[in-house]
C-alpha positions as CSV (number, residue, x, y, z in Angstrom):
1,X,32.3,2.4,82.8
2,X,31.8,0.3,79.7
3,X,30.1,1.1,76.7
4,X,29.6,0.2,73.1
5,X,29.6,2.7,70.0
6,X,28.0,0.7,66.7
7,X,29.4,2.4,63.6
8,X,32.8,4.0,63.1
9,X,32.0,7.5,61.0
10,X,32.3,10.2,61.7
11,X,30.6,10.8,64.8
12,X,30.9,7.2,66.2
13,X,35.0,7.3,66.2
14,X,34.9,10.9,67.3
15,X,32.5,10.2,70.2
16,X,34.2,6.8,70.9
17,X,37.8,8.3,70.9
18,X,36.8,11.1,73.4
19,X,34.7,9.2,76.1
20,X,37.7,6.4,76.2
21,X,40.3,9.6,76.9
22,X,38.0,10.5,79.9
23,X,38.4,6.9,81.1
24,X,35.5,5.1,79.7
25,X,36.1,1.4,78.8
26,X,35.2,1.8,75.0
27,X,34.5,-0.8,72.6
28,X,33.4,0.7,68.8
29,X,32.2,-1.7,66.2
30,X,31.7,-1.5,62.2
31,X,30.4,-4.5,59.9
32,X,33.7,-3.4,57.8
33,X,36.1,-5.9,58.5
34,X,38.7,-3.7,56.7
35,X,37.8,-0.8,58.5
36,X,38.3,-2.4,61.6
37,X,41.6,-3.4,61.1
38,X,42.6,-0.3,60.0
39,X,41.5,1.3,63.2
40,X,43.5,-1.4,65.2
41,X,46.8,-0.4,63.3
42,X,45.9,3.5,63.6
43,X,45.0,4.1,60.5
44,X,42.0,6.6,60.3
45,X,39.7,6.3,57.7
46,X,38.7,10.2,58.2
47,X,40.5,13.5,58.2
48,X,39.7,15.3,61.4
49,X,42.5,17.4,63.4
50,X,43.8,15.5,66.5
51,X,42.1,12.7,65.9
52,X,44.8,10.2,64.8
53,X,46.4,10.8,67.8
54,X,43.8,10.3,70.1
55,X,42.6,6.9,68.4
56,X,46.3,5.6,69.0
57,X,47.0,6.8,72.7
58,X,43.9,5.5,73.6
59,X,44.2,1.9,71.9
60,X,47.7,1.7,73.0
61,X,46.4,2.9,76.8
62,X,43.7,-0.7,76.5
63,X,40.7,2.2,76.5
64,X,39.6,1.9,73.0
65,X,39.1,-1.4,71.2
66,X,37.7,-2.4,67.3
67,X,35.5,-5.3,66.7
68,X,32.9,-6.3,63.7
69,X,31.1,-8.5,66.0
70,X,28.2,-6.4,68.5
71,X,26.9,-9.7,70.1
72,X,30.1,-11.0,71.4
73,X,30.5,-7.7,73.6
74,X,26.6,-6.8,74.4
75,X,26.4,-8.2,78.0
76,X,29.4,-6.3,79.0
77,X,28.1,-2.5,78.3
78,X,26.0,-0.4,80.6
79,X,25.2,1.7,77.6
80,X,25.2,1.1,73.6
81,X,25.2,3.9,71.3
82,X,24.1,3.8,67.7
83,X,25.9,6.0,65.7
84,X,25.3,4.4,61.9
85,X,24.8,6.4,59.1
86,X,21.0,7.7,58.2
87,X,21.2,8.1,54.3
88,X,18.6,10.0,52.8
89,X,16.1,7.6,50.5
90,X,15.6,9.0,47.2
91,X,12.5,11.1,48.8
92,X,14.7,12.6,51.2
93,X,13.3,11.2,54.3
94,X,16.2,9.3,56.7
95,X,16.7,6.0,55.8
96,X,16.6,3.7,59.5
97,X,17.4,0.4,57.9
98,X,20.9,0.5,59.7
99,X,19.6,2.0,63.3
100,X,16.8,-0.4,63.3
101,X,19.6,-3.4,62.7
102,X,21.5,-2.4,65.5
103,X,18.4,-2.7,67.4
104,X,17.6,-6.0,66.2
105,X,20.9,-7.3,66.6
106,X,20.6,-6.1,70.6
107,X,17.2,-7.4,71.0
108,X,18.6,-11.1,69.9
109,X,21.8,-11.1,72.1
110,X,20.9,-9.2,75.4
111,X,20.6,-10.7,78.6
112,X,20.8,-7.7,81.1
113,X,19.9,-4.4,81.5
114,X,21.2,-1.9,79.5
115,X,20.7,1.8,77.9
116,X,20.6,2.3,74.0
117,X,21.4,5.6,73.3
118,X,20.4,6.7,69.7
119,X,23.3,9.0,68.3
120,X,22.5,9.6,64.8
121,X,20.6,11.8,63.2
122,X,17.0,10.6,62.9
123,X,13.4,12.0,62.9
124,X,10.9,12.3,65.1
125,X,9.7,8.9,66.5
126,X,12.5,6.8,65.5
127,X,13.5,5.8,69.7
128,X,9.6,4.3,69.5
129,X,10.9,2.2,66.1
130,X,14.2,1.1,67.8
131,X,12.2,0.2,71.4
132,X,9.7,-2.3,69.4
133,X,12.3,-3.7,67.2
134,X,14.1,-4.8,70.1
135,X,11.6,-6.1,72.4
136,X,10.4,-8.2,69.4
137,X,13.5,-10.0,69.2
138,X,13.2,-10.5,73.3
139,X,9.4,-11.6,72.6
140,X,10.9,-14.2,70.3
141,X,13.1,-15.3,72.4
142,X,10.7,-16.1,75.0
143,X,13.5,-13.8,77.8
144,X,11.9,-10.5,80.0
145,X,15.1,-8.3,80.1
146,X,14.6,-4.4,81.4
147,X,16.5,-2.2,79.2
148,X,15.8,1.5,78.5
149,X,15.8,3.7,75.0
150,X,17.2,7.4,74.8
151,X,18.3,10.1,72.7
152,X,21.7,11.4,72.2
153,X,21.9,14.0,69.3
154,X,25.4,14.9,68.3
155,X,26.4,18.8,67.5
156,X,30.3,18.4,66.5
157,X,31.4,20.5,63.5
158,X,33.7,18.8,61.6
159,X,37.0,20.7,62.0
160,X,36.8,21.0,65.3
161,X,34.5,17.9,66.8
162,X,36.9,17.0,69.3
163,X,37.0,20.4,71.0
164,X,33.5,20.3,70.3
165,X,32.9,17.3,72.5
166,X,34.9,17.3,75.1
167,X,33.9,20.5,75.7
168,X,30.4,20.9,74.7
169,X,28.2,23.9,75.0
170,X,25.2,21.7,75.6
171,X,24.6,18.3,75.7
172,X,21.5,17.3,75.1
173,X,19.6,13.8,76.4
174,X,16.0,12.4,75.7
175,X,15.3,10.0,78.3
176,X,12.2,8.0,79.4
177,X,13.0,6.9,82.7
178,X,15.4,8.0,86.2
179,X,17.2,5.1,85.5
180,X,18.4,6.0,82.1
181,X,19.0,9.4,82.8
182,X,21.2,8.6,86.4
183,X,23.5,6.0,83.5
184,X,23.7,9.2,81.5
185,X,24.5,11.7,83.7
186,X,27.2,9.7,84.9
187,X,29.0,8.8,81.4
188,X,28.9,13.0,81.3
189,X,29.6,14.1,84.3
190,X,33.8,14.2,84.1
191,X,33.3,16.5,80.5
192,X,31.0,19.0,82.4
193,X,32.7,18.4,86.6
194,X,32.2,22.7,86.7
195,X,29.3,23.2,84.5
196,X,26.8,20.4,84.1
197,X,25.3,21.5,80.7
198,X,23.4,18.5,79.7
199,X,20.2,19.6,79.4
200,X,17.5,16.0,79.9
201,X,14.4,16.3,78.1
202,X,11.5,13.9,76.0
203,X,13.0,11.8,73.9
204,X,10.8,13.1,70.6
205,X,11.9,16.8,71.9
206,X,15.5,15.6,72.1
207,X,15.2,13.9,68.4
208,X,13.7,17.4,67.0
209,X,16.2,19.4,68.5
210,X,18.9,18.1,66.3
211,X,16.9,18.9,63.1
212,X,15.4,22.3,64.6
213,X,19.3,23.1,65.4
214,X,21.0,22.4,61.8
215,X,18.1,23.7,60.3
216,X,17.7,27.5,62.2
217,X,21.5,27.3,60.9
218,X,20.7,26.7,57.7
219,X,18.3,29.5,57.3
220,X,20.5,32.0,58.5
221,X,23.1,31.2,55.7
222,X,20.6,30.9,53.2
223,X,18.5,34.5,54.2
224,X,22.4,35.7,54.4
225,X,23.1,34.7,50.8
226,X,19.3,36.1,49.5
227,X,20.4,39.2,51.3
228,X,24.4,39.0,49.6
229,X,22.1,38.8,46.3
230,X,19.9,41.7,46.6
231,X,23.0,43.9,48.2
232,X,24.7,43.3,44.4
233,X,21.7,44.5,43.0
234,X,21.0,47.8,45.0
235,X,24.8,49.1,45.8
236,X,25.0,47.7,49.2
237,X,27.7,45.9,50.9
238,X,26.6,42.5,52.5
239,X,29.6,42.8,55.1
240,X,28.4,46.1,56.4
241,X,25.1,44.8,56.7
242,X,26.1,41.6,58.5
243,X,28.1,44.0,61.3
244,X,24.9,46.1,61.6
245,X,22.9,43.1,62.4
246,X,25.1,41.0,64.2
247,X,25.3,43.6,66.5
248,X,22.0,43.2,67.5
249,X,22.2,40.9,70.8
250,X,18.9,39.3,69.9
251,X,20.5,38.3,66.5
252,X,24.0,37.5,67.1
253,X,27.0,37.2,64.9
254,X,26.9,33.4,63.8
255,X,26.5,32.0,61.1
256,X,25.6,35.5,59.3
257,X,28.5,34.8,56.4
258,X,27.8,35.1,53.0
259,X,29.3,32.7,50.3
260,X,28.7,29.9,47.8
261,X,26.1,28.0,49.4
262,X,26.0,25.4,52.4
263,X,27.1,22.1,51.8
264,X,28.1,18.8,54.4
265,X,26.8,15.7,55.7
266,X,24.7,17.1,58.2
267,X,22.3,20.7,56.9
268,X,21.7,19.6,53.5
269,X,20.1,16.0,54.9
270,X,18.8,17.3,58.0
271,X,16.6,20.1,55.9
272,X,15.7,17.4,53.9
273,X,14.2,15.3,56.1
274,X,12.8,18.0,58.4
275,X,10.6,18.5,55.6
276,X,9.8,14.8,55.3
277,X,9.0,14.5,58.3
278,X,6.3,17.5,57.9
279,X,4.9,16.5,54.9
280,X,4.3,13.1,56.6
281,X,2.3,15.0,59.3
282,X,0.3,16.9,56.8
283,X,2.5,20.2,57.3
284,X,4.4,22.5,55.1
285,X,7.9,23.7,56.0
286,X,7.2,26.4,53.6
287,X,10.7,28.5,55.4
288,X,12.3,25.4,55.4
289,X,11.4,24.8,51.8
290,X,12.9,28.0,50.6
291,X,16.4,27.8,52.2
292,X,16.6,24.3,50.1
293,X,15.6,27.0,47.2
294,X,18.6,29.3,48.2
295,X,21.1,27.2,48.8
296,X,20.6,25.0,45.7
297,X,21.1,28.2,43.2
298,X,23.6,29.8,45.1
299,X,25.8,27.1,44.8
300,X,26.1,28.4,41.0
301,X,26.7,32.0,41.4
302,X,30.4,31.7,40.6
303,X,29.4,30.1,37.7
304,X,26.9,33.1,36.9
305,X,29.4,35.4,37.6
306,X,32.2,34.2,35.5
307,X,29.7,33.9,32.6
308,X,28.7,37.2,33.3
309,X,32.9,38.9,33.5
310,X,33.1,37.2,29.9
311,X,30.1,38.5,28.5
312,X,27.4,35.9,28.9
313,X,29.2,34.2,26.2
314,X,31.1,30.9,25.8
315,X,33.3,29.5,28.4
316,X,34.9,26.4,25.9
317,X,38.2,26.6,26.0
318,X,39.1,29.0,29.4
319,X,41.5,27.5,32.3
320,X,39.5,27.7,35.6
321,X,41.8,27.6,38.6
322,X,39.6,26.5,41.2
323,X,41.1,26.5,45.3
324,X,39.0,24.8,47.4
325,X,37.0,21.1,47.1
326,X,35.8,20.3,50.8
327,X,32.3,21.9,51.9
328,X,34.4,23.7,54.8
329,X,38.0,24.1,56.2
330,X,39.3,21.2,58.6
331,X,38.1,18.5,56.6
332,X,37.8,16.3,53.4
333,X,34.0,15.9,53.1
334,X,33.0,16.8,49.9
335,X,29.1,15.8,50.8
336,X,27.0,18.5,49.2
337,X,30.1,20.4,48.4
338,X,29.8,23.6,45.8
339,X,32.7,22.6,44.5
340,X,31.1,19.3,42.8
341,X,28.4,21.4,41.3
342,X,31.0,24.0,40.3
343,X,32.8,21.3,38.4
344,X,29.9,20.0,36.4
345,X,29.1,23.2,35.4
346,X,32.5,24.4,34.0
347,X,33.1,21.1,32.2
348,X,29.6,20.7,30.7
349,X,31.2,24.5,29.2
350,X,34.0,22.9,28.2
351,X,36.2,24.2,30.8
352,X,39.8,23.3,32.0
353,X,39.7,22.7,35.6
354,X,42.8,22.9,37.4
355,X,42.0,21.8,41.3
356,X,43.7,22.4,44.8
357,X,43.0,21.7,48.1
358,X,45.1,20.8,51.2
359,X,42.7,17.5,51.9
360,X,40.5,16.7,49.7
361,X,41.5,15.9,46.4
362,X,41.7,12.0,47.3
363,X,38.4,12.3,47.7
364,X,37.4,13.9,45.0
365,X,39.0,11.5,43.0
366,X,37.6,9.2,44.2
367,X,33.8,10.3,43.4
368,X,34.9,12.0,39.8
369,X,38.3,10.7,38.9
370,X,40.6,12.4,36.5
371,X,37.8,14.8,35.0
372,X,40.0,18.0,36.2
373,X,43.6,18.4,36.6
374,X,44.6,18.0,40.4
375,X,47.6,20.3,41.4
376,X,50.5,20.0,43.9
377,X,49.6,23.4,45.4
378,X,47.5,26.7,45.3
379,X,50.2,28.3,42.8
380,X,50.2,25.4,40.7
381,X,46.6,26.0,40.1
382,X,46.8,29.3,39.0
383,X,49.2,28.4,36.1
384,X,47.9,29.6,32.9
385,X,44.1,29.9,34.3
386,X,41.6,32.3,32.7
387,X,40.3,32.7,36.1
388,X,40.5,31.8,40.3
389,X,37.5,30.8,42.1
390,X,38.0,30.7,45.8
391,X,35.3,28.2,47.3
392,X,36.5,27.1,50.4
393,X,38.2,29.2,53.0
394,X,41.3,27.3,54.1
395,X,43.7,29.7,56.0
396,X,46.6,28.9,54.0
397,X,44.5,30.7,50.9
398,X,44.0,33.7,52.8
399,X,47.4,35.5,52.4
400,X,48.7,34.3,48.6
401,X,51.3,36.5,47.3
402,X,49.3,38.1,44.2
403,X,52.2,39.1,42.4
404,X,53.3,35.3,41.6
405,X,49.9,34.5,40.7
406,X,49.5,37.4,38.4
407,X,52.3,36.5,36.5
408,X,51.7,33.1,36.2
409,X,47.6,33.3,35.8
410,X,46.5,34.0,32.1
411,X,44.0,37.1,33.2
412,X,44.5,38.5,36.4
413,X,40.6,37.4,37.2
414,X,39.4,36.2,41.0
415,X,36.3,35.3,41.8
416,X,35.7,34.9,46.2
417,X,33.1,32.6,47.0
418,X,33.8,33.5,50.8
419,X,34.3,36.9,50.8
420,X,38.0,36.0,51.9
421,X,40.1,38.7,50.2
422,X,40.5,42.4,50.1
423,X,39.6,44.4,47.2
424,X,41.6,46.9,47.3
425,X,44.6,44.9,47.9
426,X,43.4,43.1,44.4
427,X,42.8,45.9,42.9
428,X,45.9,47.7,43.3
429,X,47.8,44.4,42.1
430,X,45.9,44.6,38.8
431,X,43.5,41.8,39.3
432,X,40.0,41.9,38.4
433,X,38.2,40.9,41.7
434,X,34.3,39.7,42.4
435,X,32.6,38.3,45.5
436,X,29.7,37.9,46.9
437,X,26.9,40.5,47.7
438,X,29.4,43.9,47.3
């Protein structure tokens, strides 16, 4: 089967890579020339576990080819996805410029049927946008070629998107016709041979369930982190609570963490444009609304709380070790991430910052340069500090041997933005230990 994957993020590579190791004839295309090359030589632009190695055994196995141009290979797919970045405008609302050039770009080169699968992230009505911008190339062009419009919303979680896709708990598909959906069902079929969990719907359903998805998530960290706030206030311990709930089948024990604050590509945007979207249809995502609200100020409650261990007064001069600069483990996305607000708000104090993380911190030089003192490991972070902040949970932070770090660390201070440590164990090593909502 031959298809066509337009853009080369994130979820484009990962969903290119995996449906070429199931045998797909897979041909992924980017405008970036340098990109491309990259790819060719096995050089991956992203940090994602596995990946590497899949992108190479499946070039060198003549699955998975690179190419900037979509026109030469059109006529030789049964089904082209578009998986090009959505930006949010400066309102918030998804910006389509890209998706609707990839539609415009198949409208003026196709000659034969063919599916076009939206896989980004867009809102509501956006499969209605790409279907007229590319029969109005075809109307220009004087030509009458059948082709059919769907809906492919992606759920992989960076860190683990290629378990995530090859072997998905759903999969789900807007379509529009039997033909479309008889394509689809056979590009899926060999991930789900046991248990066909592709679940076919509307296309407009299949475009809201992405948003609904990332944004019931989103909620549930952000009531988790209201919740982690009051416990502080009223003597209560948010990890008891959590267990109480989360035992409650109609509840569940996802996404029920308290920490820092959300960050990513995907629930910070999404959120943001599911209220767009609303406000566009004269309607008020007043829930929706307040997790924004959440998530926004908890993402400086380390910063509260380490004004608050040295007396609400000035922070010029301390040495902040800070572990942690991806939104999440697994990955080097700093997109939303706490830790960029965290930095701001220590150096506008006049702070030392002295960064690690396993991943990121070519990253985050890249969007702040030299502004904070990047270290060769979590020990070299600790040297001298005034206090840790823990902000994301990589595993290699979880078991630190405290007696190195007290002796290096100027105050025995720690501050857990993920609830990661023990505070007893801290305690009995002489460190002063916070988290969040105990």
């Amino acid at each position: 089967m031959n298809i066509a994957i337009v853009g080369t993020g994130y979820v484009g590579l990962v969903s290119g890579t995996c449906f070429a190791d199931t045998g797909a004839n897979v041909t992924c295309i980017d405008v970036d020339a340098a990109k491309v090359e990259r790819l060719k030589n096995g050089d991956i632009p992203i940090y994602e576990p596995g990946l590497d190695e899949l992108v190479v055994k499946n070039v060198k196995a003549g699955r998975l080819k690179f190419t900037t141009d979509l026109a030469s290979v059109l006529n030789e797919q049964e089904i082209v996805f578009s998986a090009v970045g959505t930006p949010p405008d400066e309102d918030g609302s998804a910006d389509l410029k890209y998706v609707l050039q990839v539609a415009k770009t198949i409208g003026q080169n196709l000659n034969k049927y063919l599916v076009v699968v939206t896989k980004s992230t867009v809102p509501v009505g956006t499969a209605g946008k790409v279907r007229r911008a590319i029969q109005e190339e075809l109307d220009k062009r004087g030509v009458d070629v059948d082709f059919d419009v769907a809906s492919n919303p992606e759920f992989l979680k960076e860190g683990s998107a290629i378990k995530d896709f090859m072997s998905p708990d759903r999969v789900v598909v807007g379509v529009e016709s039997e033909k479309a959906k008889k394509t689809l069902t056979k590009l899926y079929k060999p991930f789900l041979i046991n248990n066909f969990r592709v679940i076919f719907m509307d296309i407009p359903s299949a475009e809201m369930t992405k948003y609904a998805a990332n944004s019931m998530l989103a909620t549930r960290i952000s009531f988790m982190n209201d919740i982690a706030n009051l416990c502080e206030r009223v003597g209560a311990d948010v990890n008891m609570v959590r267990a109480g709930i989360g035992a409650d089948t109609r509840i569940g024990r996802k996404f029920l963490y308290a920490g820092c604050g959300y960050g990513g590509s995907c629930f910070p945007k999404d959120v943001k444009a599911l209220i767009k979207t609303a406000d566009a249809n004269g309607y008020s995502m007043e829930v929706l609304k307040a997790v924004e609200r959440v998530n926004e100020k908890q993402k400086s409650v380390l910063f509260e709380k380490l004004q608050k261990v040295f007396g609400g007064g000035s922070l010029r001069g301390k040495t902040i070790a800070m572990w942690g600069l991806s939104f999440k483990p697994e990955t080097d996305d700093m997109r939303e991430s706490t830790a960029l607000v965290m930095i701001r708000l220590l150096l506008d104090a006049g702070c030392t910052v002295r960064a690690y993380d396993p991943v990121a911190m070519d990253e985050c030089k890249r969007r702040i340069g030299d502004s904070v003192t990047y270290c060769r490991d979590m020990y070299d972070a600790v040297l001298d500090a005034d206090a840790l902040l823990l902000l994301t949970e990589w595993k290699e932070f979880r078991l630190p041997t405290w007696g190195v770090i007290k002796k290096a660390m100027k105050q025995p201070l720690v501050i857990d933005g993920r609830n990661i440590f023990d505070a007893e164990e801290l305690s009995e090593a002489g460190f002063e230990y916070h988290c969040i909502g105990r």
